[in-house]
C-alpha positions as CSV (number, residue, x, y, z in Angstrom):
1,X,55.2,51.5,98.5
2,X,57.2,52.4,102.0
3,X,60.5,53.7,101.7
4,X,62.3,53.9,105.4
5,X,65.6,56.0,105.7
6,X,67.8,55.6,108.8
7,X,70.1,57.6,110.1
8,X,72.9,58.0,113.4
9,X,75.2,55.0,112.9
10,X,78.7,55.0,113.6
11,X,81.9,54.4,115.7
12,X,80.9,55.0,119.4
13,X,82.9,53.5,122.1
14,X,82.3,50.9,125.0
15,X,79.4,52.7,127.9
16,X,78.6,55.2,125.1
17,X,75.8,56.5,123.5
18,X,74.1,56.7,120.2
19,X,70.4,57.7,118.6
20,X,69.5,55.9,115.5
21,X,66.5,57.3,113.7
22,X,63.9,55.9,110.5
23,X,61.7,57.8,108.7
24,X,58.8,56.8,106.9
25,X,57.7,57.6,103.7
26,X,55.3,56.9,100.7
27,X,51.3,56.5,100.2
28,X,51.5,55.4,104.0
29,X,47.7,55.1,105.3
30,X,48.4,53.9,108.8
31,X,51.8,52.1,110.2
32,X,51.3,49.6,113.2
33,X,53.8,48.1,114.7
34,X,57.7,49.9,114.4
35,X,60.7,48.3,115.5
36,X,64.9,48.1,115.2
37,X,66.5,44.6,114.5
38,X,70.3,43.8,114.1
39,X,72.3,41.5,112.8
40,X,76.0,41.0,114.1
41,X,78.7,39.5,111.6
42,X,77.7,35.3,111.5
43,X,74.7,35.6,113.4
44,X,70.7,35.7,112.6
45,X,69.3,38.8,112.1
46,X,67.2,39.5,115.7
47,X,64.7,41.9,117.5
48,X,65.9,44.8,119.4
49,X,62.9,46.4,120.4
50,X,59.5,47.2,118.6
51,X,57.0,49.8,119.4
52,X,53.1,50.1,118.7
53,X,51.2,53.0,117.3
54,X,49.8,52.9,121.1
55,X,53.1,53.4,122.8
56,X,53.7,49.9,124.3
57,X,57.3,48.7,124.0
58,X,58.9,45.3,123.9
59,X,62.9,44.6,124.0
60,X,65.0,41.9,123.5
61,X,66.7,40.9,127.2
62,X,70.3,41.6,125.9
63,X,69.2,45.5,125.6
64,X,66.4,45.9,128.6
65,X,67.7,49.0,130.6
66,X,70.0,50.5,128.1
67,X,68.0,50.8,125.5
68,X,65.1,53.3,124.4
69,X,62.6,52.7,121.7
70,X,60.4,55.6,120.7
71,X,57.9,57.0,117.9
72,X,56.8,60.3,116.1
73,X,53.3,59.4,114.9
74,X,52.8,62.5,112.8
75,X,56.4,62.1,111.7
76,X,56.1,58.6,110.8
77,X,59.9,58.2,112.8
78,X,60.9,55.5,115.0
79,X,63.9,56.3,117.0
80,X,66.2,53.6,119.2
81,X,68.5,55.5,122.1
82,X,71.1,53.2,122.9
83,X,72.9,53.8,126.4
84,X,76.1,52.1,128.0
85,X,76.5,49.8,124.6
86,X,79.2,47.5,124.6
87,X,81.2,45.6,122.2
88,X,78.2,42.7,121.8
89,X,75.8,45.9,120.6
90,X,78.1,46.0,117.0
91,X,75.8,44.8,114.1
92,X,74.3,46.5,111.1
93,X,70.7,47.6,112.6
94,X,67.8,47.8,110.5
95,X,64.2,49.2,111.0
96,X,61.2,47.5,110.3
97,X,57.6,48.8,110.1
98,X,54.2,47.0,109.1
99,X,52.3,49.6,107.4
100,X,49.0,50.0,105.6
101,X,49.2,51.4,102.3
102,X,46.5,49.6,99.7
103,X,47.3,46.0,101.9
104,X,48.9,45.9,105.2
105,X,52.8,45.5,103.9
106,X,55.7,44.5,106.0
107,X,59.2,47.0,105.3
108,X,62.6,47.1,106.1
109,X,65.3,49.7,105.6
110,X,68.7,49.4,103.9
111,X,70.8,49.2,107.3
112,X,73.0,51.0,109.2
113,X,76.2,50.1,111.0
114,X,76.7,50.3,114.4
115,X,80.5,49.7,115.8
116,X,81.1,49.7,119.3
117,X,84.9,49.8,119.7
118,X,88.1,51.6,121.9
């Protein structure tokens, strides 16, 4: 079993900045693919960005330039940098990672707010 645990939520106000991080944990073998999702108050839960073990990034087009995704191999962390946010930004985010323990195993984290606000 995976167990991710985020961290860096909060109150941050419009052309801010914020870092969210997820750890990792558990009889992890390997973990592919990492990634930050969000889901704003009525609205499907959608991709923010995701990350390979390689390095290669992909971002939804509501984020490109602002946002940073990033991974700790060796310390199984994912982290999202999130510049000039704005209002539209506020959602409950929530990291994702496919990881090999005794199958390959698709996880997510509990969630953690994000409000962008004056």
């Amino acid at each position: 079993q995976v167990q991710l645990v985020e961290s860096g939520g909060g109150l941050v106000q419009p052309g801010g900045s914020l870092r969210l991080s997820c750890v990792a944990s558990g009889s992890i073998l390997s973990i592919n693919t990492m990634g930050w999702y969000r889901q704003a108050p009525g609205k499907e839960r959608e991709l923010v960005a995701d990350i390979t073990r390689s390095g290669s990034t992909n971002y939804a087009d509501s984020v490109k330039g602002r946002f940073t995704i990033s991974r700790d191999n060796a310390k199984n962390t994912v982290y999202l940098e999130m510049n000039s946010v704005n209002r539209e930004d506020t959602a409950v985010y929530y990291c994702n990672v496919v990881a090999v323990t005794w199958a390959v195993g698709n996880y997510w984290g509990q969630g953690t707010q994000v409000t962008v606000s004056s």
